[in-house]
C-alpha positions in Angstrom: 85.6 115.1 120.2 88.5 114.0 122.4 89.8 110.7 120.7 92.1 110.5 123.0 89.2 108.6 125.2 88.8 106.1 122.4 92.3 104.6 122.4 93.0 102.4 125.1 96.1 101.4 126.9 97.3 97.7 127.1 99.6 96.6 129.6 102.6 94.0 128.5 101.6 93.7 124.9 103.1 92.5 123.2 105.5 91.8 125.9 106.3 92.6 129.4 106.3 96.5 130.5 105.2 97.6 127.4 102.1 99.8 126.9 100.2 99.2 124.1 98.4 102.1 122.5 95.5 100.2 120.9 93.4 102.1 118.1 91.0 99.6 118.0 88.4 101.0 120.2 89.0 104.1 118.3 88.1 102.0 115.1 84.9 100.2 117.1 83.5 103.8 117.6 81.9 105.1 114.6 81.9 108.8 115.8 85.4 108.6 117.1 86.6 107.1 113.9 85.0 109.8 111.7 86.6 112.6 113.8 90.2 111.1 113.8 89.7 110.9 110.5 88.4 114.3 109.7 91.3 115.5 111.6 93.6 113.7 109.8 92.1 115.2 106.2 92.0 118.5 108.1 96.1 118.2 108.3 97.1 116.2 105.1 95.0 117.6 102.6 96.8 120.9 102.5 100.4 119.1 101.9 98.2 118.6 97.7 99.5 114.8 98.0 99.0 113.0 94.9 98.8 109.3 96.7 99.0 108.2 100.3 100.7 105.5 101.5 100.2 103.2 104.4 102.7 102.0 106.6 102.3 98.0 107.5 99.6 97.3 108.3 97.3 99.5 111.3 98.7 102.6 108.9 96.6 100.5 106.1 93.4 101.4 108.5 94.2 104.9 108.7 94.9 105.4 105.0 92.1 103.8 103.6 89.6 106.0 105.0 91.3 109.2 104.3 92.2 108.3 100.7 88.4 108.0 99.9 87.7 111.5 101.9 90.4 113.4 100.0 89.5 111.5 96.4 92.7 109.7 96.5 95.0 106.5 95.8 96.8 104.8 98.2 100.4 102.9 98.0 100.7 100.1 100.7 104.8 100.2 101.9 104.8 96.5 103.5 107.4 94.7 105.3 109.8 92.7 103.0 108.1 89.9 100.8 104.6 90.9 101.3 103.7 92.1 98.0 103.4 90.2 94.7 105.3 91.9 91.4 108.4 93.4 91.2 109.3 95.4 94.1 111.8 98.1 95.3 113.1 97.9 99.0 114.5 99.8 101.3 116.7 98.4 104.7 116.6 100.8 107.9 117.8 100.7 111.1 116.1 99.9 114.0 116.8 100.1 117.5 118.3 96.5 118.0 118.4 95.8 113.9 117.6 96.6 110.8 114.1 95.5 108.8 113.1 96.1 104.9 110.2 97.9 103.5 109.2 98.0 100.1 106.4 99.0 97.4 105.5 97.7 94.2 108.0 99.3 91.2 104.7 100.3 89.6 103.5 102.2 92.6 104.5 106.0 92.3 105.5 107.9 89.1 108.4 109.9 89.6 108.2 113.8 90.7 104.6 111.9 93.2 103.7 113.9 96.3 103.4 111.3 98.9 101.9 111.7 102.4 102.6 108.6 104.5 100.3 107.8 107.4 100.7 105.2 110.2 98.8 104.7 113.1 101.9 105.7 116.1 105.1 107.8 115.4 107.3 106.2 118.1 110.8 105.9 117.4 110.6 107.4 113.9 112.4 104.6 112.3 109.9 103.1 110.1 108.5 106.9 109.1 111.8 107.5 108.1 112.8 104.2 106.4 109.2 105.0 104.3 110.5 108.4 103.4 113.4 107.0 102.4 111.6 104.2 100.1 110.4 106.9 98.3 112.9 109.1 97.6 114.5 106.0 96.1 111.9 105.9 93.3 112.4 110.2 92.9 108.6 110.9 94.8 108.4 114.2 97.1 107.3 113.2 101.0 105.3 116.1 101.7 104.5 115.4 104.8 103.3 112.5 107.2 100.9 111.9 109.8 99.6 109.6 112.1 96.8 109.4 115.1 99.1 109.0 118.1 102.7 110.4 118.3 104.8 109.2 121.4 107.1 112.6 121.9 109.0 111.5 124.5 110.9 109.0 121.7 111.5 112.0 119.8 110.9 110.0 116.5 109.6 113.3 115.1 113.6 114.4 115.3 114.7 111.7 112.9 112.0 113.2 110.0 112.9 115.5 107.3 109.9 116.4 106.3 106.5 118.1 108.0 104.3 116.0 110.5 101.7 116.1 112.3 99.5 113.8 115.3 96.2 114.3 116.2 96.8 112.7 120.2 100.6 113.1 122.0 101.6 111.5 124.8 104.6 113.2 126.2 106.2 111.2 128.9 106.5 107.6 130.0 103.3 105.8 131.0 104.0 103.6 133.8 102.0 101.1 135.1 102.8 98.6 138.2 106.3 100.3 138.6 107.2 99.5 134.9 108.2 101.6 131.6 105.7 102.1 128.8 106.4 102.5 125.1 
C-alpha cells in the first residue's frame, strides 16, 4: 500500500509558506495505518530494542501502536515540564533556539536499547536531542525511525545512529510560489 496517498499536505500551517505534512488522514485510514505500521515493526524490530520511546507528542501515535505489535514498553521524551516525578532533561539546539526534553528518572535502566520514533525527521534536531537524553541516563539508541523523513533538511546527517522512513520527500514542495518545510 502506498501511504504516501494517505498523508496530506497543508498549506501555511502552522504559519505562512509552510507545508504541513499531516499524518492524520493516515491515522483516519484503518488500512493505511496498519501498513505504516507494519512497516515500521518490519524496520525496528530487528534493532532487539528493549523500550521505545516517543517523541512529543504525534511520535506518541506512532509508538503506541508499534510497542503493542513488537510486545513492548514505551518511554514518552516530552517537552520540558510535561511529566510528573522526577525528571532528567536534556537542552538542544534548534534552528533559531534551543528547547528541553526530558523523561522520567525512572524511565530506562542503564545498558536499555532504545529505538525512538516520531512522526517527521526534518531538521534532525529533536531526533538528536532524544538520542542525546538517553545517552545521559547510559541507554544504547539503536536506531530510530519515523513515517515521513524530509531529506532535503538533511536531519538524517545530524544522527549517530541507524534510521530509517517509510515515505521521503526529497526536495522542496512549493505551493503558490512559496517554500515548503
Amino acid at each position: 500500500m502506498d501511504i504516501r496517498k494517505h498523508i496530506r499536505g497543508i498549506p501555511d500551517f502552522p504559519k505562512p509558506g509552510i507545508l504541513f505534512y499531516d499524518i492524520s488522514t493516515l491515522i483516519a485510514h484503518a488500512d493505511a495505518w496498519q501498513s505504516a505500521i507494519d512497516r515500521l515493526a518490519e524496520v525496528v524490530d530487528p534493532r532487539h530494542p528493549d523500550i521505545l520511546a516517543g517523541v512529543e507528542t504525534r511520535g506518541f501515535l506512532v509508538t503506541a501502536p508499534l510497542a503493542i505489535k513488537l510486545g513492548l514498553g514505551l518511554v514518552m521524551v516530552r517537552k520540558a515540564d510535561k511529566l510528573p516525578g522526577k525528571t532528567i532533561s536534556h537542552e538542544y539546539d534548534l534552528e533559531y533556539g534551543t528547547d528541553i526534553l526530558e523523561i522520567q528518572a525512572d524511565a530506562v535502566r542503564i545498558g536499555s536499547r532504545i529505538a525512538l520514533l516520531d512522526d517527521l525527521l526534518a531538521t534532525g534536531g529533536t531526533m538528536n536531542g532524544a538520542a542525546k537524553l538517553f545517552e545521559k541516563v547510559d541507554a544504547d539508541v539503536v536506531g530510530s525511525a519515523c513515517i515521513i523523513e524530509l531529506t532535503f533538511l538533511r536531519g538524517r546527517e545530524m544522527l549517530l545512529h541507524p534510521f530509517s522512513s517509510l515515505v521521503t520527500y526529497d526536495r522542496l514542495c512549493c505551493f503558490r510560489g512559496r517554500r515548503g518545510d
